[in-house]
N, C-alpha and C positions, 0 to 999 in steps of 0.2 A: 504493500500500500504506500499511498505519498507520504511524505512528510509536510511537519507547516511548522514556520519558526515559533518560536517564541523565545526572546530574550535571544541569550548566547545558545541555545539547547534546540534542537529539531526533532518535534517530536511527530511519532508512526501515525496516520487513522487508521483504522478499521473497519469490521462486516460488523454491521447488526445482527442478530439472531434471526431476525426477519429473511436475511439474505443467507445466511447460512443454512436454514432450513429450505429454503427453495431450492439452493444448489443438493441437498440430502433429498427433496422430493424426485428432483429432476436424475439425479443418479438411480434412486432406487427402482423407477419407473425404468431407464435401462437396461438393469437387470432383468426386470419382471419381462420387457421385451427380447431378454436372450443373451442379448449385450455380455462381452467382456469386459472385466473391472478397466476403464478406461484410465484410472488412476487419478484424475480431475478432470469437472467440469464446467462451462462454461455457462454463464447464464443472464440475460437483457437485467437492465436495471431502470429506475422509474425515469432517467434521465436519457435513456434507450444506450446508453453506454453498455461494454460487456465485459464481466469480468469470471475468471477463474478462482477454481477452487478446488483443490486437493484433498483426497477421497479418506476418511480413516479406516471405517468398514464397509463393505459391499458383498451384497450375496443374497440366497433365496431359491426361490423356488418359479414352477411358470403363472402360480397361483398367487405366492405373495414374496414381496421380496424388500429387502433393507438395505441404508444407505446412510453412513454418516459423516460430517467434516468437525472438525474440532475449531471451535470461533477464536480467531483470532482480534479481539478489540485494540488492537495496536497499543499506542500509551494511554487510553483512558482508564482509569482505576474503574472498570467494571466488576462485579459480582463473578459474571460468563463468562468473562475474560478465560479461553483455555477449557470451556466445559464442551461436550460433547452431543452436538444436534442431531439430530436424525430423524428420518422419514420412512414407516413402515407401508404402505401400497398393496393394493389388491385390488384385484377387477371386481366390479359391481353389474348385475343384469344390467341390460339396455334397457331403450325406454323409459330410462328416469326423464324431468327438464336440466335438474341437476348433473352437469356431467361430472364434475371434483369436487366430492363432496370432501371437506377439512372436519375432521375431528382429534381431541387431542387424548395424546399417549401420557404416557407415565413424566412425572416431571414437567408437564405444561397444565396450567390450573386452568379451571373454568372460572367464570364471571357469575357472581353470585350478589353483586350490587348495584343499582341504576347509575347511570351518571358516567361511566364508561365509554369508548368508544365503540364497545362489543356488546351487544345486548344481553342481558340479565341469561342464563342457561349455553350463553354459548361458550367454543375452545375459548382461553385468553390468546387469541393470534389478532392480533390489530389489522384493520384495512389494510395499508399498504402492503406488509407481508403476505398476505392472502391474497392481495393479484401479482406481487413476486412471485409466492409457489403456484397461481394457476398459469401464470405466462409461463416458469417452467417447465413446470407438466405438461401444458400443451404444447411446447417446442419437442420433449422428448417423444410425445406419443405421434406427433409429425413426420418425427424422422423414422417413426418404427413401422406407419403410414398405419396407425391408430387413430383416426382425429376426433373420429364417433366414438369410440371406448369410452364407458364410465368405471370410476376410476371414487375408490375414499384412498384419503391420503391421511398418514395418522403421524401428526408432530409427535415427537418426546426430548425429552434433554436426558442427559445420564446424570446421575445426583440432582436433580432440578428441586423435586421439594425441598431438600436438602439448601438447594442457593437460595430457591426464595426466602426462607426464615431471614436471610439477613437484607431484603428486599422490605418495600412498605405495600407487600402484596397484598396480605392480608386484612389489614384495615382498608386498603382499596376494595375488598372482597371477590380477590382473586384467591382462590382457594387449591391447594393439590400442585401448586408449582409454580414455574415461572409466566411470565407472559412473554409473548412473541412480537417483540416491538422494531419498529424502525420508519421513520420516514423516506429517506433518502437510498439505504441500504450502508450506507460511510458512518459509521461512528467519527465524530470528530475528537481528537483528544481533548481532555480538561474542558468542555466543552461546558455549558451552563444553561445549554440544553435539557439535559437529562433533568437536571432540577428544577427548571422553570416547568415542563411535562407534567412531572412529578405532583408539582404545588396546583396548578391549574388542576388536575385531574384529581387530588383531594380534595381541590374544592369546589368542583364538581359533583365528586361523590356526596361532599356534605349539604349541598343544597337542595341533589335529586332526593336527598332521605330528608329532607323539612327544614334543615337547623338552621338558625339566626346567627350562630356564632360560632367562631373556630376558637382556637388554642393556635398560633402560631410559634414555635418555638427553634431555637436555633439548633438544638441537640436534642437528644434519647434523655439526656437527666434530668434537663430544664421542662421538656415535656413533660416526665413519666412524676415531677415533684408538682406539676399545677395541675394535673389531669388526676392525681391523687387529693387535690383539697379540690377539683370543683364536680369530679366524678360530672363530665359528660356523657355523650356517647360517643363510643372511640370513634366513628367518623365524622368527628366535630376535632381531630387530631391532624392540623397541618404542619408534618417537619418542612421547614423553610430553610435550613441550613446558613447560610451568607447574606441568601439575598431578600433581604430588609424591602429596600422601596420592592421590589417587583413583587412579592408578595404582600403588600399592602396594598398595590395600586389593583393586582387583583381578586383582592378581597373585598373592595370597590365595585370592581367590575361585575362580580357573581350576584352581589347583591345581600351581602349578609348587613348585618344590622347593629352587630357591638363584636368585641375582637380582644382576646386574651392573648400579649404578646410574653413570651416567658424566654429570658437568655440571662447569664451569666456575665459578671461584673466585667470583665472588657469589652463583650456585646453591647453591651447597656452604656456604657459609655460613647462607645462610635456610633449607636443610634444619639445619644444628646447630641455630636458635635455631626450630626445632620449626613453620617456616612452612607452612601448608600447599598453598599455591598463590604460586609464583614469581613471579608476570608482575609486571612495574614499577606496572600498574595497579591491583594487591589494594595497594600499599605499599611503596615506594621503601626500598629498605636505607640505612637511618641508620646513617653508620658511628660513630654511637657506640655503638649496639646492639652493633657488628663488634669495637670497642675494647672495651667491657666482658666480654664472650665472652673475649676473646682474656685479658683482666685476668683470668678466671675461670681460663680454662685456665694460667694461668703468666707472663702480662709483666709487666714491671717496672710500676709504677703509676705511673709520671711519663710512659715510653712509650705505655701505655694514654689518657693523658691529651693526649696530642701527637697519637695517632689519632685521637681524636674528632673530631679539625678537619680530617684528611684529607677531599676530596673525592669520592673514592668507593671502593669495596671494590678496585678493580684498584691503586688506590696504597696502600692498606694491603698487598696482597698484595707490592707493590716494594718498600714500606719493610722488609717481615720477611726480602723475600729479600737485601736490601742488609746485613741488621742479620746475616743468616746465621742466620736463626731458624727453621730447616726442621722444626724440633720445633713449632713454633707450626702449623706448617702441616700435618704431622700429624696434631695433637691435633685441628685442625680436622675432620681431614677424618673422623677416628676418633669425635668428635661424631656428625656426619652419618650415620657408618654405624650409629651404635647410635640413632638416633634414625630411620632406615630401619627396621631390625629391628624398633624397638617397634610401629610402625604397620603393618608386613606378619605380624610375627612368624614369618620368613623368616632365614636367614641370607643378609648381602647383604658384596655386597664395592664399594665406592666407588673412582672412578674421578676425581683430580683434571686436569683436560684445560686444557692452554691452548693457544690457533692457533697458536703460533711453533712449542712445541716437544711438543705431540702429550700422552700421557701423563706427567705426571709425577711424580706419587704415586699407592698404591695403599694403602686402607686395609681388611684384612680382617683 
């Protein structure tokens, strides 16, 4: 796959799983037509570009037959990165209208909540991947000079339920595995795609099920200590990871009504000084930035001045709670919330969370 710069470093794209199960459809259908393990193959993409793919298993029967490729996601920190797709095939009477009917195997979940792009009972395989593997399939059953064949095609991943647990499958109510996603078929590395998907599509899920109001949280701990004092319903659970404004503006956009934002004292901070994507990577918190803030809101200016040389926002936060300055740490977090408000224009209630001790301020 290409590479795309970033910084001094050039980092790999990759296949979606969407595209890797096409190429595992399109091989196993090979077989089932006679076909020798051709070793990789070749398959159109939504850009009508063509790209290869190298076979892990192939074999079967003239009844039914399997095909798999191992995904490669280049440099993106995927879950699938390296897991193993495959497509099991077999002929179906004629006379359906349906000639490729898609159902999923082992390790691909089904859709068991509204608000999805797959309707409530069906595979989790996403639109795009679904005319990836039927343009597949019906290249391969072309060349076998099949075009009338009916044909079910059955996704699976190898360990798939196994990946999803570390996926937010499940409170999306995709259930039994992963889901079959990709637009384009190109994973882009470090891409902020996957997350913005991600936040739209939970907050989706939460609106198709009634709710008025999310949990938007930066983490699993910041989440799992608000979602423990307001006990919603878990799909009222938006992880939002970084990105602040784009998950506000689309909490807006869906239409909810009030918004519990929960994140951890240097989250909480770069939302006061108006940041709008958290990650260390847009921009390391200078705690002199955190020292002047804090000089804005009320410290003494020699204190302010003694923070600046702290080395990170977690020891300015020890120094205020040594100094017994919970007002500072209010005002902070009272920042944050008005500075949520302006960019959702929502009422939001801010949630300051640390690992030891769970909840600790609430500024509404």
């Amino acid at each position: 796959m290409g590479q795309q710069a970033r910084g001094k470093r050039a980092l790999r794209s990759g296949y979606t799983t969407g595209a890797c199960a096409a190429a595992a459809a399109k091989a196993a259908v090979l077989c089932l037509l006679g076909r020798e393990n051709p070793g990789a193959v070749e398959i159109p993409f939504p850009d009508d570009s063509r790209h290869r793919f190298a076979l892990c298993r192939f074999g079967g029967t003239a009844q039914q037959a399997m095909a798999t490729v191992v995904k490669d996601a280049g440099d993106d920190p995927d879950v699938t990165n390296g897991a193993e797709v495959g497509a099991t095939v077999r002929w179906l009477d004629g006379g359906r209208e349906e000639k490729i009917v898609l159902v999923n195997g082992p390790g691909v979940g089904l859709v068991t909540k509204p608000g999805l792009p797959v309707a409530v009972g069906e595979p989790a395989i996403n639109p795009v991947p679904r005319r990836m593997i039927r343009a597949a399939v019906a290249e391969a059953l072309e060349e076998g000079d099949r075009s009338d064949a009916a044909l079910e095609v059955q996704i699976f991943v190898r360990d798939g339920e196994a990946l999803a647990e570390k996926t937010l499958n499940r409170r999306l109510g995709v259930i039994g595995g992963l889901s079959i996603l990709g637009t384009t078929g190109i994973v882009r590395p470090v891409s902020a795609k996957a997350w913005t998907d991600t936040i739209e599509a939970s907050m989706q899920v939460a609106r198709a099920a009634g709710l008025t109001q999310v949990i938007l949280a930066t983490g699993r701990t910041s989440e799992a200590a608000v979602q423990d004092r307001l006990r919603l319903p878990e799909e009222a659970q938006v992880m939002m990871g970084d990105y602040l404004l784009y998950a506000l503006e689309a909490a807006k956009r869906q239409g909810f009504s009030h918004l519990h934002l929960a994140g951890m004292w240097a989250k909480l901070i770069k939302a006061a000084l108006a940041v709008p994507q958290t990650h260390v990577r847009n921009g390391a918190l200078e705690t002199r930035q955190a020292a002047d803030l804090l000089a804005d809101l009320g410290l003494e200016q020699q204190a302010a001045l003694e923070f600046r040389t702290a080395n990170t926002a977690r020891e300015i936060y020890d120094r205020l709670k040594t100094m017994q300055r919970d007002d500072l740490i209010a005002a902070v977090c009272r920042k944050a919330r008005e500075q949520a408000e302006r960019w959702s224009g929502l009422p939001v209630q801010v949630y300051l969370v640390t690992s030891e001790k769970g909840v600790v301020h609430v500024a509404d």
